[in-house]
C-alpha positions as CSV (number, residue, x, y, z in Angstrom):
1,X,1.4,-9.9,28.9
2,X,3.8,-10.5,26.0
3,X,1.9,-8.5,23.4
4,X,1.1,-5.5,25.6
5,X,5.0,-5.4,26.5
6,X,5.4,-5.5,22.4
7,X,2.7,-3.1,22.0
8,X,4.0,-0.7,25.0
9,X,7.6,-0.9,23.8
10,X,6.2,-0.6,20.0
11,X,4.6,2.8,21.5
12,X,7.5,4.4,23.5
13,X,10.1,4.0,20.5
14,X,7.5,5.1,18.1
15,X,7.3,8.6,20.0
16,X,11.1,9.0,19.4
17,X,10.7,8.2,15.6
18,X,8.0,11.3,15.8
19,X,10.5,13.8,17.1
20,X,13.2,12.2,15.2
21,X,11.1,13.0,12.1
22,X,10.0,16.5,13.6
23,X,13.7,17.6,14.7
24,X,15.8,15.6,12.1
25,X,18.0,19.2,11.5
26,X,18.5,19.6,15.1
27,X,21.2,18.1,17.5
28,X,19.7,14.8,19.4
29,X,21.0,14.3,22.6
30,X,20.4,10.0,23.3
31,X,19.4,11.6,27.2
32,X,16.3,13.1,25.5
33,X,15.4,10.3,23.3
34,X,15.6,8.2,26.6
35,X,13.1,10.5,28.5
36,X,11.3,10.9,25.5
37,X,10.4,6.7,25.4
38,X,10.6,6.8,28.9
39,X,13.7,4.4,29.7
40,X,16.4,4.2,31.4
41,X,19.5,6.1,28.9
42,X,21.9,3.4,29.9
43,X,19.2,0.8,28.0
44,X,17.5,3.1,25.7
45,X,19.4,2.4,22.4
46,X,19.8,-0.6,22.9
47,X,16.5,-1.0,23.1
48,X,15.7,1.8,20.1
49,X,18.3,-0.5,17.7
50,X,16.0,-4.1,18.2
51,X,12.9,-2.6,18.1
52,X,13.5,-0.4,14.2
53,X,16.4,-2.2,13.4
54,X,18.4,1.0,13.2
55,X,20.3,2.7,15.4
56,X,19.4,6.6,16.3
57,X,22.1,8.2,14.0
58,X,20.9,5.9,11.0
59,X,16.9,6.7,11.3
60,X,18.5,10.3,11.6
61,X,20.0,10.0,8.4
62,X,17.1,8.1,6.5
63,X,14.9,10.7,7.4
64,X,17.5,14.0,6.2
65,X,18.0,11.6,3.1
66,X,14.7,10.7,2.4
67,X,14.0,14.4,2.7
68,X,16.3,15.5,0.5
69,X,15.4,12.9,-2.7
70,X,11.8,14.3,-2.6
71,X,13.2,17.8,-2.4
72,X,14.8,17.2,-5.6
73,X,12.5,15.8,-7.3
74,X,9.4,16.7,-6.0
75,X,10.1,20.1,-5.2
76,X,12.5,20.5,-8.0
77,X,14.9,22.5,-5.2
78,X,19.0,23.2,-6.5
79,X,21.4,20.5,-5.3
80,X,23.2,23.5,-3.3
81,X,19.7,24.4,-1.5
82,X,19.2,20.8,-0.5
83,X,22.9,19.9,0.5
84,X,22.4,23.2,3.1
85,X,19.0,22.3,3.8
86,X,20.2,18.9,4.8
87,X,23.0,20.1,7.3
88,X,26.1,19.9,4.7
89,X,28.8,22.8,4.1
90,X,29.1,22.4,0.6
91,X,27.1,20.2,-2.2
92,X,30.2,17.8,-2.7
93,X,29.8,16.5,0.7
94,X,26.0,16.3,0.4
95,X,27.0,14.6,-3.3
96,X,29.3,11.6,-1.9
97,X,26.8,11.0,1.6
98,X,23.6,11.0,-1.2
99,X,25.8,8.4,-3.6
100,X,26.2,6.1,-0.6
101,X,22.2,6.3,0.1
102,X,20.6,5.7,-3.4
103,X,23.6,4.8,-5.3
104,X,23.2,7.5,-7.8
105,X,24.3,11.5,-7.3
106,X,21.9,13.8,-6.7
107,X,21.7,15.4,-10.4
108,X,21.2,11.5,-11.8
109,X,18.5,10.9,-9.1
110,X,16.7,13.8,-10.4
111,X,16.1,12.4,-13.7
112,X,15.6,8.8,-13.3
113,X,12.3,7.3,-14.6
114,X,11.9,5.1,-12.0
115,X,15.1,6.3,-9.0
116,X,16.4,3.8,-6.5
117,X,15.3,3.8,-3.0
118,X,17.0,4.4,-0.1
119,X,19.8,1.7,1.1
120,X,19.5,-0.5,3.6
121,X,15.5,-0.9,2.9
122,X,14.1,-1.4,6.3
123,X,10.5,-2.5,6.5
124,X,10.1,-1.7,9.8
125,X,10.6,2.0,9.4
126,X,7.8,3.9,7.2
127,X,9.3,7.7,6.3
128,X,6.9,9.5,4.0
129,X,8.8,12.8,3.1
130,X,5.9,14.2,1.5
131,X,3.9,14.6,4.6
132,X,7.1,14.6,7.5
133,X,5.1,11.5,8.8
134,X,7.2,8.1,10.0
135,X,5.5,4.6,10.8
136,X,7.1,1.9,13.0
137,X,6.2,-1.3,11.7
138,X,6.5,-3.8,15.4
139,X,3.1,-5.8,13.6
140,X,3.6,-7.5,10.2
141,X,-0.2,-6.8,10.2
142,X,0.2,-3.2,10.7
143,X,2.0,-2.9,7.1
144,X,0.1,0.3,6.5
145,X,-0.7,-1.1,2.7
146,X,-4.7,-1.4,0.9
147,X,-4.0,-4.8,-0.5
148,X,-6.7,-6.5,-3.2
149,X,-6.1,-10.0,-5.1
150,X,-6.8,-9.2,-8.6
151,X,-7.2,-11.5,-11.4
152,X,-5.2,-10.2,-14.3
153,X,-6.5,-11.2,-17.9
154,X,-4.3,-11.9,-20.6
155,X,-3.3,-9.5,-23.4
156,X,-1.0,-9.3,-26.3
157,X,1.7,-7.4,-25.8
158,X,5.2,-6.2,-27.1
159,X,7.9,-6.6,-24.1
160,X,10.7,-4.8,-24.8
161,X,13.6,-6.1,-22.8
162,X,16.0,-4.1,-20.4
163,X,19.1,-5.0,-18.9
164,X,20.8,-3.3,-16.1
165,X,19.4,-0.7,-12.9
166,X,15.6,-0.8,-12.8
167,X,16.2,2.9,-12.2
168,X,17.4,3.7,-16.3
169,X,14.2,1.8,-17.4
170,X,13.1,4.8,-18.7
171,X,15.3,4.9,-21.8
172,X,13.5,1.4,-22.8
173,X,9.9,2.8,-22.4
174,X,11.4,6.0,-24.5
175,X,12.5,3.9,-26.7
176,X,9.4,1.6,-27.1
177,X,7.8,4.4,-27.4
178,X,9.4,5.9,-30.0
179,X,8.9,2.8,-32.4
180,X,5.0,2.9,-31.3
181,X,4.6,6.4,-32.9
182,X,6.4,5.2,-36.0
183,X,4.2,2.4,-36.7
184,X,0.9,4.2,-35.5
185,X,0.3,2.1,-33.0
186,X,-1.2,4.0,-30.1
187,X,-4.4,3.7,-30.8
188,X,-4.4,0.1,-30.1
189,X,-3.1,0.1,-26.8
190,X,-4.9,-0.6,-23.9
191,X,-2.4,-0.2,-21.0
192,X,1.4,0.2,-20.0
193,X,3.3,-2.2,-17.6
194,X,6.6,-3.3,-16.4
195,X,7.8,-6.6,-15.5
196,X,10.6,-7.4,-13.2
197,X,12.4,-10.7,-13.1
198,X,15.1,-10.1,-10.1
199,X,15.4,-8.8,-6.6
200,X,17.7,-5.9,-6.8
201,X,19.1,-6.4,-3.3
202,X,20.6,-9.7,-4.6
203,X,21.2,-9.7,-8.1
204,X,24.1,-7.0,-9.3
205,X,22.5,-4.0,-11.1
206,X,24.5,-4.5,-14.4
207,X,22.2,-8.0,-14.4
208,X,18.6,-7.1,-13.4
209,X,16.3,-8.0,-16.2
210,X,12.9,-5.9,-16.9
211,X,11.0,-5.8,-19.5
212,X,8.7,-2.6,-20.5
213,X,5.4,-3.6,-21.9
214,X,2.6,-2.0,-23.7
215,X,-0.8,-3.9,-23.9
216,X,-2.9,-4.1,-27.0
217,X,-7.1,-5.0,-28.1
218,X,-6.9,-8.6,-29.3
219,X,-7.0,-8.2,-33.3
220,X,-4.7,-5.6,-33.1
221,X,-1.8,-6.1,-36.2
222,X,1.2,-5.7,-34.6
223,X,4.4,-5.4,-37.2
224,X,6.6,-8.1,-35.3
225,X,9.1,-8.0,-38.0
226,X,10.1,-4.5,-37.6
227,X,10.8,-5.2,-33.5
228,X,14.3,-5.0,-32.5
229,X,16.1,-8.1,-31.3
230,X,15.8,-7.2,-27.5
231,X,11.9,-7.0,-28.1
232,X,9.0,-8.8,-28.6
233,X,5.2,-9.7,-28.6
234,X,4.0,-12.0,-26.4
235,X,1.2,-12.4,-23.7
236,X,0.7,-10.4,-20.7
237,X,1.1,-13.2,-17.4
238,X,-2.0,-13.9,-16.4
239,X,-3.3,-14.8,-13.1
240,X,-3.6,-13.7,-9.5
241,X,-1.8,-11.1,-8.2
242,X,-1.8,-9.5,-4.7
243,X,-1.7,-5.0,-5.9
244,X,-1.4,-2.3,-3.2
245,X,-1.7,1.6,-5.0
246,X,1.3,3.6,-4.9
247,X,0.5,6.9,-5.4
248,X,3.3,9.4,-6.3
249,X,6.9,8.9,-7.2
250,X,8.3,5.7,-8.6
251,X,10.8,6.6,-6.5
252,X,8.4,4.6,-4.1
253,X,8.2,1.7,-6.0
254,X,10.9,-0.5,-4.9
255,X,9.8,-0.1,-0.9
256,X,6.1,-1.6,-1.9
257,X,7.5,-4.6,-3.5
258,X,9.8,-4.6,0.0
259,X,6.6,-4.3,2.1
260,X,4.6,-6.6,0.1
261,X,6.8,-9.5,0.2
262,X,8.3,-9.1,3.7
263,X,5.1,-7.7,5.5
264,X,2.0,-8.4,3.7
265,X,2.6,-12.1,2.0
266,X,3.9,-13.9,5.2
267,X,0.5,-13.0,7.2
268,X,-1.8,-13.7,4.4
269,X,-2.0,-17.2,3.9
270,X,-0.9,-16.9,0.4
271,X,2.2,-18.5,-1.9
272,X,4.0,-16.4,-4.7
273,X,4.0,-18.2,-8.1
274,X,6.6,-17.9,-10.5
275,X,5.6,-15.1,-12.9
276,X,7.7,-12.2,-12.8
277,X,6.1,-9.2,-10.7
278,X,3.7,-6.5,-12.4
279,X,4.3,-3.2,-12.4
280,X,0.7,-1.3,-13.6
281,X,1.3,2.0,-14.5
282,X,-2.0,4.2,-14.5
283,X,-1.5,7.1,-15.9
284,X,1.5,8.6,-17.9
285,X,4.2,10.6,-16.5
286,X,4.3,12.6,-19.4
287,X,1.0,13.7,-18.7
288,X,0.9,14.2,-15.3
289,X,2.9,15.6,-12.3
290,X,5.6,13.3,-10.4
291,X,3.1,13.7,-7.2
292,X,0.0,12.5,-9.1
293,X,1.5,9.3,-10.4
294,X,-0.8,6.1,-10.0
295,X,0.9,3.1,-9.7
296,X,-0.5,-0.4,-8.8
297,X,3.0,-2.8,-7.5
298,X,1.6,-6.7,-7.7
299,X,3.1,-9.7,-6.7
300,X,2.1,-12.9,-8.3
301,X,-0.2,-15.2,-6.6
302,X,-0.5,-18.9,-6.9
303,X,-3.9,-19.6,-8.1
């Protein structure tokens, strides 16, 4: 009786989320909601804040915001046709409410190699705005994620060390990059990756340490000497890791590591080891459009 209450409840709220996510522009009256899940108004949001975690207004907000980042990048739309396409008056209201959601203004967001996702994650609430559709999570089994346990080999590599927001990461791969080209390099590497040492919900921005990695065929010379003192070769971490695809922006990225860890691992019977986590980055953004980026996010597994 328990888990059909769970699943009935899980059903009722997740019909709200649908017209939430349907009607985000237009005015919700908590009376409709209430008919909507079929309970009783004085209960209903109650009810609607322990079930997502979120209150009405918030998912409401989440979904307009969430809407708005892909417009931007995805859809490459003007900060003044998003801000009115979002409900606001003028872009420097749209500006200061989008600061407080990703932490960056809209015209940074834009441009960021990898942006930051929206604050407070919630891994109970799913909102893809490239297809309008929203998920409630009620299972830790239903985590909506293809997860395979792949064993990773090791590779040399040349980590080139970043300090500060995982979302100006870009400016180390450019850079890496850049010193690639000069030494002629590129036809020796085998794949690109990123690994991430901290949890950016706990660690302050200005600390997070990532490095951005390039792989290379064993035998490969690789001028050591000429690396700056923030880089270096060394090995790629071997081992098991637990990889769900993330296909599109990287702006994704951060909410799969979220789902993977809070969702996936405590169902699955496995442990996390103590390598860093492993981002593997399948094709090249340079190369490709934002929407057709490939991206596998893996945790590390213990063996």
């Amino acid at each position: 009786m328990r888990k059909q209450t769970e699943t009935s409840y899980a059903d009722r709220i997740g019909r709200v989320l649908d017209r939430i996510a349907a009607q985000a522009d237009a005015p919700l009256q908590l009376g409709e909601l209430a008919e909507v899940a079929a309970f009783s108004a004085y209960h209903f949001h109650r009810v609607f804040r322990a079930v997502t975690g979120e209150t009405v207004q918030e998912v409401v907000r989440r979904v307009r915001m969430s809407r708005a980042a892909h417009a931007l990048r995805i859809e490459r739309e003007t900060v003044t046709e998003v801000a009115l396409a979002a409900g606001y008056g003028s872009p420097e209201g749209f500006t200061r409410a989008f600061r407080q959601c990703f932490g960056l203004p809209p015209s940074s967001y834009r441009t960021a190699k990898a942006p930051p996702p929206y604050r407070p994650l919630n891994t109970r609430i799913h909102y893809r705005p490239e297809t309008g559709s929203i998920r409630l999570i009620a299972d830790r089994k239903e985590h909506g994620m293809q997860v395979e346990i792949k064993d990773v080999r090791p590779a040399p590599i040349i980590a080139w060390r970043h300090v500060g927001p995982y979302y100006e990461v870009g400016s180390s791969f450019g850079a890496l990059h850049g010193w690639l080209g000069k030494h002629a390099l590129y036809p020796h590497v085998t794949g690109s990756f990123g690994l991430s040492y901290d949890d950016p919900a706990s660690v302050p921005e200005a600390d997070l340490r990532y490095d951005a990695c390039v792989s290379f065929r064993e035998g490969a010379s690789i001028p050591a000497e000429t690396l700056p003192e923030n880089a270096r070769v060394d090995t790629l971490p071997a081992g098991r890791y637990a990889c769900t695809l993330l296909e599109g922006s990287y702006m994704g990225m951060e909410d799969c590591f979220h789902r993977l860890l809070g969702l996936w691992l405590p169902e699955s019977g496995e442990s996390l080891d103590e390598r860093p986590c492993l981002e593997w980055y399948l094709n090249d953004p340079a190369e490709v459009a934002e929407a057709e980026l490939r991206t596998l996010i893996c945790i590390p597994l213990k063996g």
